[in-house]
PQR file with spaces between the fields and no chain letter, atoms N, CA, C, O and H, PARSE charges and radii, in Angstrom:
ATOM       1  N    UNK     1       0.822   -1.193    0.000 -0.4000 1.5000
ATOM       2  CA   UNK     1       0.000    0.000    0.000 -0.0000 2.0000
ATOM       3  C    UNK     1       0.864    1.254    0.000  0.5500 1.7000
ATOM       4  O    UNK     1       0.503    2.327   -0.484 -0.5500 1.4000
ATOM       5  N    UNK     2       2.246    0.985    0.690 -0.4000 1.5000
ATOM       6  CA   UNK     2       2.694    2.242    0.632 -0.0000 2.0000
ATOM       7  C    UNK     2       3.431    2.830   -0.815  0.5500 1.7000
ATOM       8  O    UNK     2       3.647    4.003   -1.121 -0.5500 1.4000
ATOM       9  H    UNK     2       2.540    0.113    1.083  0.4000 1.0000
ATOM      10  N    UNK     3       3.672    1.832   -1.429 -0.4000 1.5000
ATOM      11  CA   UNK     3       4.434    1.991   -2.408 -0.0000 2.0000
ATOM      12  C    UNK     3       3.468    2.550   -3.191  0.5500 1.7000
ATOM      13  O    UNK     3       4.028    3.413   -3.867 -0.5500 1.4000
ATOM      14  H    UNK     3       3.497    0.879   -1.181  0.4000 1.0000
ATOM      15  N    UNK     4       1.966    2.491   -3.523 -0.4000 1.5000
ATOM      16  CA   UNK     4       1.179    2.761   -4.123 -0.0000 2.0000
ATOM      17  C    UNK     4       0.880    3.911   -3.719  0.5500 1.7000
ATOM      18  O    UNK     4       0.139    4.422   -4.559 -0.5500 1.4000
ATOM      19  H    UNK     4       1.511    1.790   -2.974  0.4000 1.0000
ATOM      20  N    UNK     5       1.086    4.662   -2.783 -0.4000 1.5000
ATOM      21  CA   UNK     5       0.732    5.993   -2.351 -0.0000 2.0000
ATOM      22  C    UNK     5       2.183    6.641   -3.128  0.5500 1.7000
ATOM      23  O    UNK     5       2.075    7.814   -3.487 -0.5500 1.4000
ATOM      24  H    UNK     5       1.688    4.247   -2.101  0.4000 1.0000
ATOM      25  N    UNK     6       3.261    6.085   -3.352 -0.4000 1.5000
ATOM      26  CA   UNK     6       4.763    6.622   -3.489 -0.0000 2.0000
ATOM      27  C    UNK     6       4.543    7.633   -4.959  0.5500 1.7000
ATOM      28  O    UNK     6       4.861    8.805   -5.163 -0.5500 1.4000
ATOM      29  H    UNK     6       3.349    5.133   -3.060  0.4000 1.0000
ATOM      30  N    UNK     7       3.682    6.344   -6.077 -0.4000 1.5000
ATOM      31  CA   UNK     7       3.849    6.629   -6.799 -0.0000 2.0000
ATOM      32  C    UNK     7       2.823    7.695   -7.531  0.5500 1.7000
ATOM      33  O    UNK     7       3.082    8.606   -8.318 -0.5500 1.4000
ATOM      34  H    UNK     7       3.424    5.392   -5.912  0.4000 1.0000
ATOM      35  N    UNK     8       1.570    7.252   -6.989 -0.4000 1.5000
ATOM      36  CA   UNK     8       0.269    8.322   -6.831 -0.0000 2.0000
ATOM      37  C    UNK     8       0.791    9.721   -6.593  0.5500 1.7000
ATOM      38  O    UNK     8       0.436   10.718   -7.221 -0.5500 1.4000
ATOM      39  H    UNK     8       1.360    6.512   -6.350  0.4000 1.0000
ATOM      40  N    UNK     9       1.987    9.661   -5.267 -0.4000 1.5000
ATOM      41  CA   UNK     9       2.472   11.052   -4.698 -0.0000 2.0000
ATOM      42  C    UNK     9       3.101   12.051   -5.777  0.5500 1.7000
ATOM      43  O    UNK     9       3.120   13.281   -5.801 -0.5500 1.4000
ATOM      44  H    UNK     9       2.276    8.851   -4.758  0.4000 1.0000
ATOM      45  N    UNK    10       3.612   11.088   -6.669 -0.4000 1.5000
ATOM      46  CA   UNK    10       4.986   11.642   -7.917 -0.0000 2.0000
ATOM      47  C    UNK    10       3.814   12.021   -8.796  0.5500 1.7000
ATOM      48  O    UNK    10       3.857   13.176   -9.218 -0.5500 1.4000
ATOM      49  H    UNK    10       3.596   10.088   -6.651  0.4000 1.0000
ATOM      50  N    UNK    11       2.869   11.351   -9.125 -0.4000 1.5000
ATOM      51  CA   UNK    11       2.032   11.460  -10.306 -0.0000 2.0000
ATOM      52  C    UNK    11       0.924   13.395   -9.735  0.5500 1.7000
ATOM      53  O    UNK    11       0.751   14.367  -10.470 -0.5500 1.4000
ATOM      54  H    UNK    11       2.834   10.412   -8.782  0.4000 1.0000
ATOM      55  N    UNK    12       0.594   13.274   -8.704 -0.4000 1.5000
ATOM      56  CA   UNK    12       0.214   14.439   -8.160 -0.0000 2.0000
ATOM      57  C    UNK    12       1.337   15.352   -8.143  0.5500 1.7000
ATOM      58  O    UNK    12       0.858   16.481   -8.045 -0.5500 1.4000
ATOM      59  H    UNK    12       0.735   12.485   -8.107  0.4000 1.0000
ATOM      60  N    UNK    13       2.377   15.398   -8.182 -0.4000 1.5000
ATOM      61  CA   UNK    13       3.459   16.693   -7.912 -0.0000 2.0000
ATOM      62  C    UNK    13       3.579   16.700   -9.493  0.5500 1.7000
ATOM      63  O    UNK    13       3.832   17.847   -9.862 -0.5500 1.4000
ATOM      64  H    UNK    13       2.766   14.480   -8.261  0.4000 1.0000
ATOM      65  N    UNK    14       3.482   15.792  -10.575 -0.4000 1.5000
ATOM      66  CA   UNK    14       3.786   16.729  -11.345 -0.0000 2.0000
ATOM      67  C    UNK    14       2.273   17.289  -11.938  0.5500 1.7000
ATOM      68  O    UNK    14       2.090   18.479  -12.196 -0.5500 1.4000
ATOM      69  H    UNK    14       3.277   14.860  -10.275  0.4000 1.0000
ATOM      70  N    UNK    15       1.360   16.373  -12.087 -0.4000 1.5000
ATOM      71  CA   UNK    15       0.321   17.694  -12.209 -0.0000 2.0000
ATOM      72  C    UNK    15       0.154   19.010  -11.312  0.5500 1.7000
ATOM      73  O    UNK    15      -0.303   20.063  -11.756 -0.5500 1.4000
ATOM      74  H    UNK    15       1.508   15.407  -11.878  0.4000 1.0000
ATOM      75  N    UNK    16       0.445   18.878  -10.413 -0.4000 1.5000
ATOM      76  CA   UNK    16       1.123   20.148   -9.780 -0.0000 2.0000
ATOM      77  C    UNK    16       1.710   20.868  -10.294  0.5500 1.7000
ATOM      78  O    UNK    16       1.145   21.961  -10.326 -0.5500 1.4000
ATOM      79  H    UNK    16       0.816   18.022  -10.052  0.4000 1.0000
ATOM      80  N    UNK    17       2.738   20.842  -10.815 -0.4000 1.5000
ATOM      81  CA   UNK    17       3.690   21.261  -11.098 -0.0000 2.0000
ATOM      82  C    UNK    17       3.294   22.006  -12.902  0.5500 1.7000
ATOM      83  O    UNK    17       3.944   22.938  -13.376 -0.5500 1.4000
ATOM      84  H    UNK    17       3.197   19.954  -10.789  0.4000 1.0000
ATOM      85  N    UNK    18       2.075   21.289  -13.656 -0.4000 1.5000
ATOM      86  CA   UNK    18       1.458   21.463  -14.964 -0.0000 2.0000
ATOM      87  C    UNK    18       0.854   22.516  -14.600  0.5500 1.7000
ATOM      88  O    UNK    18       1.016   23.545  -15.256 -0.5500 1.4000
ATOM      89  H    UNK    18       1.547   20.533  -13.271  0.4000 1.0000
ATOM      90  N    UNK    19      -0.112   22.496  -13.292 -0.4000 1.5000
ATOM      91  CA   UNK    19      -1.008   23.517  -12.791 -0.0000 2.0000
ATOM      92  C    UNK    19      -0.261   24.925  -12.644  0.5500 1.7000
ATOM      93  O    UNK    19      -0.828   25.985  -12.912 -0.5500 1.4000
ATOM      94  H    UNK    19      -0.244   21.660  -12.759  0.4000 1.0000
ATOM      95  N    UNK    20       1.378   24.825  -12.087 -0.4000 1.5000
ATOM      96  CA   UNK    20       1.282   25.999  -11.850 -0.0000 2.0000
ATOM      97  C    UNK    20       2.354   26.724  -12.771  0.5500 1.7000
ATOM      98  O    UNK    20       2.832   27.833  -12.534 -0.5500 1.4000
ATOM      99  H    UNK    20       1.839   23.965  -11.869  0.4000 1.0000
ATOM     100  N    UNK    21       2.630   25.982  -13.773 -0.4000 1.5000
ATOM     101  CA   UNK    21       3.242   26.365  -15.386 -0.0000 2.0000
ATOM     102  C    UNK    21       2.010   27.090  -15.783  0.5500 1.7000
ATOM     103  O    UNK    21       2.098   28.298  -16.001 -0.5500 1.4000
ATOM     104  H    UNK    21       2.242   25.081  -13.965  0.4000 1.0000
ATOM     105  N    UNK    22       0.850   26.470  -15.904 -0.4000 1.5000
ATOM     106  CA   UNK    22      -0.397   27.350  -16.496 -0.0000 2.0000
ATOM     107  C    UNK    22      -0.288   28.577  -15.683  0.5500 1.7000
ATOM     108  O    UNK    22      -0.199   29.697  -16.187 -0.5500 1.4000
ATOM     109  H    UNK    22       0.779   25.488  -15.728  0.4000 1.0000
ATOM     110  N    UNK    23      -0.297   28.352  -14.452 -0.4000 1.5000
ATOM     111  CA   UNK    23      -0.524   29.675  -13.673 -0.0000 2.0000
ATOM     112  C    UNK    23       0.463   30.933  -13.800  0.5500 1.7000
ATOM     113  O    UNK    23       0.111   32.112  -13.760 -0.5500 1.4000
ATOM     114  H    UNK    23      -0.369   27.443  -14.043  0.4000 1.0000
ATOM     115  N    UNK    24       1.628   30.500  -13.946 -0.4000 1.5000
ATOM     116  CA   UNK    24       2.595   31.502  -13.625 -0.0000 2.0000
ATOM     117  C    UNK    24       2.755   32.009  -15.222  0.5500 1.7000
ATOM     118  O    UNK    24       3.167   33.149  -15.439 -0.5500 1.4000
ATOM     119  H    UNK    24       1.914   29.542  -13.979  0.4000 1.0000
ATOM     120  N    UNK    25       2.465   31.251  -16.149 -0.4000 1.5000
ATOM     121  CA   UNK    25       2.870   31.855  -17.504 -0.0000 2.0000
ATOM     122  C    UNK    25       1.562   32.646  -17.596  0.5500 1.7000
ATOM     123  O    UNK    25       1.608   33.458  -18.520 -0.5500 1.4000
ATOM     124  H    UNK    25       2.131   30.325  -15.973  0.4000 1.0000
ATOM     125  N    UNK    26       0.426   32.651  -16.926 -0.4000 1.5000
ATOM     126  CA   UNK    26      -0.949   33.443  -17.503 -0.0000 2.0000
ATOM     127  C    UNK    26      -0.142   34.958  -16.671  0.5500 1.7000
ATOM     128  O    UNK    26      -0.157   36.068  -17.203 -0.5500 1.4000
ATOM     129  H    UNK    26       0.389   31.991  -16.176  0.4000 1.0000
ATOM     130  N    UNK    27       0.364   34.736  -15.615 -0.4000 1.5000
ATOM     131  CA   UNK    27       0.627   36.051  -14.701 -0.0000 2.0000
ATOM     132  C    UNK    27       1.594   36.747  -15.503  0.5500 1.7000
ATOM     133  O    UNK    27       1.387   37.902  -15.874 -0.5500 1.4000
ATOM     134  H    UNK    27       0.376   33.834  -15.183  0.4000 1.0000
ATOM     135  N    UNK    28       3.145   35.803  -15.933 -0.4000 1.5000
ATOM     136  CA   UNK    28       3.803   36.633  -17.045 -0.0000 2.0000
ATOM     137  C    UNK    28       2.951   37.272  -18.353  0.5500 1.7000
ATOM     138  O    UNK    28       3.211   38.416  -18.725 -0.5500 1.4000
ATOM     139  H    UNK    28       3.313   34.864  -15.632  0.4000 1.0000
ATOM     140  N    UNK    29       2.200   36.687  -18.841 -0.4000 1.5000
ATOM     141  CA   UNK    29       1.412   37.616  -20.250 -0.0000 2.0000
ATOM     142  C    UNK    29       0.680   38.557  -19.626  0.5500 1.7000
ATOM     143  O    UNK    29       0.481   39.570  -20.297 -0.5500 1.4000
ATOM     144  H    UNK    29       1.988   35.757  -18.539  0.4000 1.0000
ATOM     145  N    UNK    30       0.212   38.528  -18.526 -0.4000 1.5000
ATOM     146  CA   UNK    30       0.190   39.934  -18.103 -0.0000 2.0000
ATOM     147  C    UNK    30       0.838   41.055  -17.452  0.5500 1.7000
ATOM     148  O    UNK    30       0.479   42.232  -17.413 -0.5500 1.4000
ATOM     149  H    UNK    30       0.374   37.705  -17.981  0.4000 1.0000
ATOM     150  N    UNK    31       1.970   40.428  -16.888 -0.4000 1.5000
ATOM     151  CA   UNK    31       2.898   41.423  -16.835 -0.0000 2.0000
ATOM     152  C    UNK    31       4.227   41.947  -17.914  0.5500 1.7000
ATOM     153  O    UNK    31       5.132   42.770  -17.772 -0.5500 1.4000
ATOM     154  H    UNK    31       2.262   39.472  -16.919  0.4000 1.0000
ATOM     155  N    UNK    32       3.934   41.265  -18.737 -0.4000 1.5000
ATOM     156  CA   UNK    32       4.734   41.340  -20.239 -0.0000 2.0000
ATOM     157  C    UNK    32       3.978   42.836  -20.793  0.5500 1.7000
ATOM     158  O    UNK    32       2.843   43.296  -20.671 -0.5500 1.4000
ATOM     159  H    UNK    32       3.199   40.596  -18.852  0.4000 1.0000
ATOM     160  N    UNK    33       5.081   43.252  -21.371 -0.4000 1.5000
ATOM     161  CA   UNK    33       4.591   44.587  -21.939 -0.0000 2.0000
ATOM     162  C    UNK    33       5.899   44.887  -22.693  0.5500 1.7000
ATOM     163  O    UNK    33       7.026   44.929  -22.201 -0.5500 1.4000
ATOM     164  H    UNK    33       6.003   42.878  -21.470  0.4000 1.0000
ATOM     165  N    UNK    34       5.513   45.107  -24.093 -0.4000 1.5000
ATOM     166  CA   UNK    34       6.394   45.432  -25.389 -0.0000 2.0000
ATOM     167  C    UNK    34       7.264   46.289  -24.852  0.5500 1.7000
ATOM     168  O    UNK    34       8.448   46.080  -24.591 -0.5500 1.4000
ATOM     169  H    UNK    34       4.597   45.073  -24.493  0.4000 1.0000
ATOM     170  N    UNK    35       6.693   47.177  -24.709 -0.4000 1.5000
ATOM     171  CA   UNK    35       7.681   48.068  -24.424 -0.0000 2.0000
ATOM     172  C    UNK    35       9.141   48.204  -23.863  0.5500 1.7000
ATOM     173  O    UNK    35      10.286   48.443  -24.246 -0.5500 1.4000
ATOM     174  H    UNK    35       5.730   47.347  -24.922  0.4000 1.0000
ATOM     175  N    UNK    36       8.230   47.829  -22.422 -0.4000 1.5000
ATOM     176  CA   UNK    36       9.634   47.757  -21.743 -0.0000 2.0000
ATOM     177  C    UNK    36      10.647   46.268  -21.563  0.5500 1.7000
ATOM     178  O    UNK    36      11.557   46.219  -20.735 -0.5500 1.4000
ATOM     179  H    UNK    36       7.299   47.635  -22.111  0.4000 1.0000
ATOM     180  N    UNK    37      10.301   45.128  -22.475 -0.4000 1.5000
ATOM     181  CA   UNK    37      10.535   44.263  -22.203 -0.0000 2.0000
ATOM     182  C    UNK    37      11.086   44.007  -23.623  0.5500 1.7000
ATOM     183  O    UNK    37      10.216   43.934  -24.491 -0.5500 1.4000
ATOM     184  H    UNK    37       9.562   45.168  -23.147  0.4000 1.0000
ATOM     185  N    UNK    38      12.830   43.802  -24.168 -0.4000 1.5000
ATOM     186  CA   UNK    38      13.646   43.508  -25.248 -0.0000 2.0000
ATOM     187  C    UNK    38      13.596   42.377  -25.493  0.5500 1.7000
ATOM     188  O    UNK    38      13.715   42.335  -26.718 -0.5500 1.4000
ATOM     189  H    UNK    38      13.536   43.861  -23.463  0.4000 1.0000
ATOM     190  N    UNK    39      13.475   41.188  -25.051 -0.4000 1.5000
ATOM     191  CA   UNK    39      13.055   39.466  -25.429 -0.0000 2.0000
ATOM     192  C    UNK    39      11.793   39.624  -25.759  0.5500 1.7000
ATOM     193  O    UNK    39      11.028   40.515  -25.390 -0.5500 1.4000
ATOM     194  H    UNK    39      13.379   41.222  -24.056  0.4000 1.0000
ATOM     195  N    UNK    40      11.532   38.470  -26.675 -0.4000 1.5000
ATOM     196  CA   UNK    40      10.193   37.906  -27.185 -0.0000 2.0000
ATOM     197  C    UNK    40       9.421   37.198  -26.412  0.5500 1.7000
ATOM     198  O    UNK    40       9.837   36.067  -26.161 -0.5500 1.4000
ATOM     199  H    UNK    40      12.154   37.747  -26.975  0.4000 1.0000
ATOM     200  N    UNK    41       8.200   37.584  -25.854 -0.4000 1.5000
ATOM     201  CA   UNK    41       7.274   36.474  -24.739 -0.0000 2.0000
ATOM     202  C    UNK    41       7.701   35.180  -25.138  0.5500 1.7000
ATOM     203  O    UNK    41       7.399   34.500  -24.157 -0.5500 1.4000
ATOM     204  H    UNK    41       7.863   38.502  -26.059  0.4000 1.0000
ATOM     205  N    UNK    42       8.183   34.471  -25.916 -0.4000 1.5000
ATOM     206  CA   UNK    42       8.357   32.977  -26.169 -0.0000 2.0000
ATOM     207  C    UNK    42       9.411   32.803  -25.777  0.5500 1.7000
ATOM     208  O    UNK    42       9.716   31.662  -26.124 -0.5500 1.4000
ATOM     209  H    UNK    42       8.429   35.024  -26.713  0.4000 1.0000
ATOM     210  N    UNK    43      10.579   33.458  -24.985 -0.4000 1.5000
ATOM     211  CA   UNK    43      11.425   33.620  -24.188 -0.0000 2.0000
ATOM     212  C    UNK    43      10.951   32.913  -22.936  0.5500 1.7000
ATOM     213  O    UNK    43      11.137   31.800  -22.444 -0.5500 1.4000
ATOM     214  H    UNK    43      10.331   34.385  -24.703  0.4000 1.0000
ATOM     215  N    UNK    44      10.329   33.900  -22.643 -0.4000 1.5000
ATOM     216  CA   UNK    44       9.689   33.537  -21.142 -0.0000 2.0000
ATOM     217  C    UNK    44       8.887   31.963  -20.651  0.5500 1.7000
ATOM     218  O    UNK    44       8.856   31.334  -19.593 -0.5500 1.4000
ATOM     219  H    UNK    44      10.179   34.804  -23.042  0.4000 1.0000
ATOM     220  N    UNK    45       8.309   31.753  -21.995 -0.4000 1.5000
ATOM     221  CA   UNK    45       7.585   30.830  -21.712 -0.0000 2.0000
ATOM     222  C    UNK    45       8.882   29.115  -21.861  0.5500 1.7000
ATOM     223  O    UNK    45       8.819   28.089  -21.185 -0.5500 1.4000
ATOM     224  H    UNK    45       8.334   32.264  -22.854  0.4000 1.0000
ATOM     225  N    UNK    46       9.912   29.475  -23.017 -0.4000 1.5000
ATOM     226  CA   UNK    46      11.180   28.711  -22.712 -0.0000 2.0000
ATOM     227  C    UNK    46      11.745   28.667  -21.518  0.5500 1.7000
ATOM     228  O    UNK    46      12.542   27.740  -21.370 -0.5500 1.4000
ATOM     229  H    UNK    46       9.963   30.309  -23.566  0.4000 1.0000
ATOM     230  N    UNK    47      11.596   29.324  -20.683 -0.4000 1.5000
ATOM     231  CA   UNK    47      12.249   29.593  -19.175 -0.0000 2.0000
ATOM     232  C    UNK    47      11.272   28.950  -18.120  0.5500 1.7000
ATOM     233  O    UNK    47      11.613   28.480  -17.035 -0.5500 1.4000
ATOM     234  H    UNK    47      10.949   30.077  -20.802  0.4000 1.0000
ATOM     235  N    UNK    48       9.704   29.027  -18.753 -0.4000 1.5000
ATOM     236  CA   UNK    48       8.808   28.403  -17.367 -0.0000 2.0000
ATOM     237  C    UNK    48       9.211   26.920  -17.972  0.5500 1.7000
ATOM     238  O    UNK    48       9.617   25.964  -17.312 -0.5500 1.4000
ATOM     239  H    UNK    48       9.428   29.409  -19.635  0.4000 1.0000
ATOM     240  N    UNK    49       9.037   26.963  -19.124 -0.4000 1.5000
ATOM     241  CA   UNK    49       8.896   25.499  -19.351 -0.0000 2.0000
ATOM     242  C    UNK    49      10.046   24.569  -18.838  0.5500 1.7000
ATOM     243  O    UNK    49       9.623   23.584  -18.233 -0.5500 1.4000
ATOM     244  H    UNK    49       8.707   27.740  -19.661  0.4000 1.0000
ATOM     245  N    UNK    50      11.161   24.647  -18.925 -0.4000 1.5000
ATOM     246  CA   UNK    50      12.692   24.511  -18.051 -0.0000 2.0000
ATOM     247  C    UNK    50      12.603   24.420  -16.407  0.5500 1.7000
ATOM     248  O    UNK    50      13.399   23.786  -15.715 -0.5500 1.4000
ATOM     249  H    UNK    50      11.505   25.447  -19.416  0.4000 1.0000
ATOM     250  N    UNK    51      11.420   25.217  -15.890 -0.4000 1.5000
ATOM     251  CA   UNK    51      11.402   25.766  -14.967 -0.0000 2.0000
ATOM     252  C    UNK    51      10.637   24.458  -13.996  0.5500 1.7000
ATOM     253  O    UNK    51      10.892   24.007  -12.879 -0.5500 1.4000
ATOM     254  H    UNK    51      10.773   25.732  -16.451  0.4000 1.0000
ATOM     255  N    UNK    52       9.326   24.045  -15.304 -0.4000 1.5000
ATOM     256  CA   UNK    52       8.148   23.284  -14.714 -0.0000 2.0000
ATOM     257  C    UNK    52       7.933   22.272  -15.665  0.5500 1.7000
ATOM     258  O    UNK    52       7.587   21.551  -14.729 -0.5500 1.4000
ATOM     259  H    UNK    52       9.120   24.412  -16.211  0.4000 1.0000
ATOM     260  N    UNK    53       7.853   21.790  -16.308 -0.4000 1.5000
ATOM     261  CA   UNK    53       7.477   21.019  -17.353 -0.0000 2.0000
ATOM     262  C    UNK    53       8.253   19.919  -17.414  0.5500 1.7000
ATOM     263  O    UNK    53       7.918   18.803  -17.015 -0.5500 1.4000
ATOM     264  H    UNK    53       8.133   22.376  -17.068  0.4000 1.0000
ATOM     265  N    UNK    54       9.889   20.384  -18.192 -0.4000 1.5000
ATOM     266  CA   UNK    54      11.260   19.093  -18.076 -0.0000 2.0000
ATOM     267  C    UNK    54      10.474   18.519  -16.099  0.5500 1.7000
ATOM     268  O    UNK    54       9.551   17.705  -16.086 -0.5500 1.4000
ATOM     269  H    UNK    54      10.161   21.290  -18.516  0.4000 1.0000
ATOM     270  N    UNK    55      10.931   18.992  -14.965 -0.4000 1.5000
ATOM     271  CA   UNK    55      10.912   18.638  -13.831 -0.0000 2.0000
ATOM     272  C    UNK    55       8.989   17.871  -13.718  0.5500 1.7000
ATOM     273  O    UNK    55       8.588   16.980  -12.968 -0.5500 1.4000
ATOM     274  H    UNK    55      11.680   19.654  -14.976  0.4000 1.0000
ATOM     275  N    UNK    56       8.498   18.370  -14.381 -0.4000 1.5000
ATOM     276  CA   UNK    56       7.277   17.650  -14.329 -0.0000 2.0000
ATOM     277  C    UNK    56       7.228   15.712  -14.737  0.5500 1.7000
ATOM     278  O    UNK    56       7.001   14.705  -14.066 -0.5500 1.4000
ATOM     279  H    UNK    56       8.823   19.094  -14.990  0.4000 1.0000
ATOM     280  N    UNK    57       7.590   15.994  -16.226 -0.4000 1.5000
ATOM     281  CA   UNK    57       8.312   15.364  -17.143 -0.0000 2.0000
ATOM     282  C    UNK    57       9.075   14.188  -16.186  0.5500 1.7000
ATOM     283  O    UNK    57       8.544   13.099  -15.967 -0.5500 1.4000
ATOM     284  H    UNK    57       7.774   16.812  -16.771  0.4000 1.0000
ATOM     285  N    UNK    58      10.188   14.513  -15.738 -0.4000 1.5000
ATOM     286  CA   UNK    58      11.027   13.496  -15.008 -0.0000 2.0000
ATOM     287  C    UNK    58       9.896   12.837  -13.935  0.5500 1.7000
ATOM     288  O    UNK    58       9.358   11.730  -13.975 -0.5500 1.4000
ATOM     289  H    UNK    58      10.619   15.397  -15.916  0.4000 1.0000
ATOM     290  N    UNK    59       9.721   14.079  -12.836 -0.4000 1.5000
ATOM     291  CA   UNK    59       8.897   13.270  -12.071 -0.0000 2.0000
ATOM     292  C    UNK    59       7.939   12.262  -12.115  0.5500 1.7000
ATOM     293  O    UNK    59       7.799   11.462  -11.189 -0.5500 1.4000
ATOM     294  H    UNK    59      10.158   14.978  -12.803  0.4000 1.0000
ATOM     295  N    UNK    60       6.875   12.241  -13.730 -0.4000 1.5000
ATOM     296  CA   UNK    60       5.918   11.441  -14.070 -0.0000 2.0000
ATOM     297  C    UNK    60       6.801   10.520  -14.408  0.5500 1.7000
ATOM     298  O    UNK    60       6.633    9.428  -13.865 -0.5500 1.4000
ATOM     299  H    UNK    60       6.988   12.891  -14.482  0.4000 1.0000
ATOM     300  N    UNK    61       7.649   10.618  -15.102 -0.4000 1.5000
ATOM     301  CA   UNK    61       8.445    8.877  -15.427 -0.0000 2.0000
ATOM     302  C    UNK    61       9.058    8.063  -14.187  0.5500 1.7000
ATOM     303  O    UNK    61       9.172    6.845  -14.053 -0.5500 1.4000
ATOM     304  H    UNK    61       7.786   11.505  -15.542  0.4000 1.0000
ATOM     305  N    UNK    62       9.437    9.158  -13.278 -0.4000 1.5000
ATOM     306  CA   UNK    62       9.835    7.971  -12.274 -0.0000 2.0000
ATOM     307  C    UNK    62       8.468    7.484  -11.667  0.5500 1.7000
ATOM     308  O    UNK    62       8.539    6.344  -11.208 -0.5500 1.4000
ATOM     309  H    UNK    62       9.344   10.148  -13.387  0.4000 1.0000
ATOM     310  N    UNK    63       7.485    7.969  -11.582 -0.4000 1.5000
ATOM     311  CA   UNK    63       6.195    7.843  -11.140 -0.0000 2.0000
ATOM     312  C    UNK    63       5.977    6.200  -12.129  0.5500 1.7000
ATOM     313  O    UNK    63       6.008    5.062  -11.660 -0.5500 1.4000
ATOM     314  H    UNK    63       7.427    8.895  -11.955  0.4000 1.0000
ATOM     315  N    UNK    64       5.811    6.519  -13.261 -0.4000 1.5000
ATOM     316  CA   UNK    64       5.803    5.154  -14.068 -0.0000 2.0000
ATOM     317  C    UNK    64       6.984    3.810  -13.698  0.5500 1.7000
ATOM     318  O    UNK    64       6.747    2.615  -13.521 -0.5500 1.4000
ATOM     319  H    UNK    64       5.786    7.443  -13.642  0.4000 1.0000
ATOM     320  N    UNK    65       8.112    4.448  -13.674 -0.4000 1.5000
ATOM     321  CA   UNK    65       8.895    2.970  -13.202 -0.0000 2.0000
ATOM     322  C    UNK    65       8.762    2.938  -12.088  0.5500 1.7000
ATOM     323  O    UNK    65       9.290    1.872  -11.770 -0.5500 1.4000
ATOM     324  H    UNK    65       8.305    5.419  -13.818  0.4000 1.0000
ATOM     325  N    UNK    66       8.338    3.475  -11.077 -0.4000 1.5000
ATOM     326  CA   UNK    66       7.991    3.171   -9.691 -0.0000 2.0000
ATOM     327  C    UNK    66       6.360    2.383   -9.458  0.5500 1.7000
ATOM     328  O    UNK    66       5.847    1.915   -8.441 -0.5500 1.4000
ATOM     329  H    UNK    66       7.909    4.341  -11.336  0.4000 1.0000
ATOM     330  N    UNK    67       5.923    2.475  -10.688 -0.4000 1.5000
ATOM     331  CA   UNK    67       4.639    1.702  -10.858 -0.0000 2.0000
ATOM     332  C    UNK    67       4.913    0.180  -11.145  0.5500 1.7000
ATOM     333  O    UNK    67       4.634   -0.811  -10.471 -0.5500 1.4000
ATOM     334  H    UNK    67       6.340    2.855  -11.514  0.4000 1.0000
ATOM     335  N    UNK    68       5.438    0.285  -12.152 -0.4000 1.5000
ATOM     336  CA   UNK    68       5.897   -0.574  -13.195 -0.0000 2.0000
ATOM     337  C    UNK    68       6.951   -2.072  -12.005  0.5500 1.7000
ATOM     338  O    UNK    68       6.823   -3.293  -11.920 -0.5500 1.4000
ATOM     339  H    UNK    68       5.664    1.090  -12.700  0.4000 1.0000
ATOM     340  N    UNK    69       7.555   -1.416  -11.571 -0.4000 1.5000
ATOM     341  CA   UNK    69       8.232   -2.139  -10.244 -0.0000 2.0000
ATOM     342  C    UNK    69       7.471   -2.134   -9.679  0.5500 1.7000
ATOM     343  O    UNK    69       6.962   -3.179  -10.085 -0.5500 1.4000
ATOM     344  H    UNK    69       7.659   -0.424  -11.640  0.4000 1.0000
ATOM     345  N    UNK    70       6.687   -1.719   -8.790 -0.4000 1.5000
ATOM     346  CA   UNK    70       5.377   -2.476   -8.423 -0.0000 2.0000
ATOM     347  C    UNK    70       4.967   -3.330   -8.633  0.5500 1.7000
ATOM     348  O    UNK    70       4.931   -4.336   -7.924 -0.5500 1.4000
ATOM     349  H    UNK    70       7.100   -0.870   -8.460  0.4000 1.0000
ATOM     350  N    UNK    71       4.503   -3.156   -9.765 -0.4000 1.5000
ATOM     351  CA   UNK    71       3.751   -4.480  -10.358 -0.0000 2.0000
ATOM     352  C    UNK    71       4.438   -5.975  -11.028  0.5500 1.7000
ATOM     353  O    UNK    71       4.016   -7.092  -11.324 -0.5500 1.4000
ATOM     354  H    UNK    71       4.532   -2.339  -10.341  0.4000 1.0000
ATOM     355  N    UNK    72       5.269   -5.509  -11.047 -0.4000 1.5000
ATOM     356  CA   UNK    72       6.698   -7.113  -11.497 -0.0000 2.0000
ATOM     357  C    UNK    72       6.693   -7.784   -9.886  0.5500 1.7000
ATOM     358  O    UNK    72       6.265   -8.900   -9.591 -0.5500 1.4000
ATOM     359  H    UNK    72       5.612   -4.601  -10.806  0.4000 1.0000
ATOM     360  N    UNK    73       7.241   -6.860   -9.029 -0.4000 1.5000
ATOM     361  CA   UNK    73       7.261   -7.508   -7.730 -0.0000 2.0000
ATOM     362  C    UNK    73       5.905   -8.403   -7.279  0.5500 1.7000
ATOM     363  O    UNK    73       5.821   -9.466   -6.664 -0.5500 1.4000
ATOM     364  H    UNK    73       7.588   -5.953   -9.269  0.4000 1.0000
ATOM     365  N    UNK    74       5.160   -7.754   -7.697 -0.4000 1.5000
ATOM     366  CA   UNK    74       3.640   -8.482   -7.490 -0.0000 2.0000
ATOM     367  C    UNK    74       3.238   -9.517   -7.575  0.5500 1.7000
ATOM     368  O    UNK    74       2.727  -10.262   -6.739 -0.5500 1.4000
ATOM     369  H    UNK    74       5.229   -6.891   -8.197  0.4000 1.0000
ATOM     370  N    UNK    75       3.541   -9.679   -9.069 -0.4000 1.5000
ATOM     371  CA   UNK    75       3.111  -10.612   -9.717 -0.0000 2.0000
ATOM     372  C    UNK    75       3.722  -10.849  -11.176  0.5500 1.7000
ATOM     373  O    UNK    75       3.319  -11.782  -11.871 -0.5500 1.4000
ATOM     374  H    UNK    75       3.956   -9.074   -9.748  0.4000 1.0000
């Protein structure tokens, strides 16, 4: 049982982690402003994504081989 919470836990942090890529890139497009800002918004969003996404990314795969071992041990 616990191992099954282990991997549930990884699988929740990175949708977490999806949730607050959405969040923080909606707050940058609104604080983005041509003007005063010399990079291209697709800058920024290369930087959340690095930021949240790759680390999302990893976390769901170990989430999967931590499943995956689970279930060999099992059965």
């Amino acid at each position: 049982m616990k191992k099954e919470i282990s991997y549930k836990f990884l699988y929740g942090i990175s949708i977490l982690l999806i949730f607050i890529f959405i969040i923080i890139l909606g707050v940058d497009y609104f604080k983005y402003d041509t003007h005063s800002n010399s990079s291209p918004f697709y800058a920024f969003i290369i930087v959340r994504m690095i930021e949240f996404i790759i680390p999302s990314i990893i976390v769901f795969v170990m989430g999967k081989i931590m499943k995956k071992n689970m279930k060999s041990r099992q059965g």
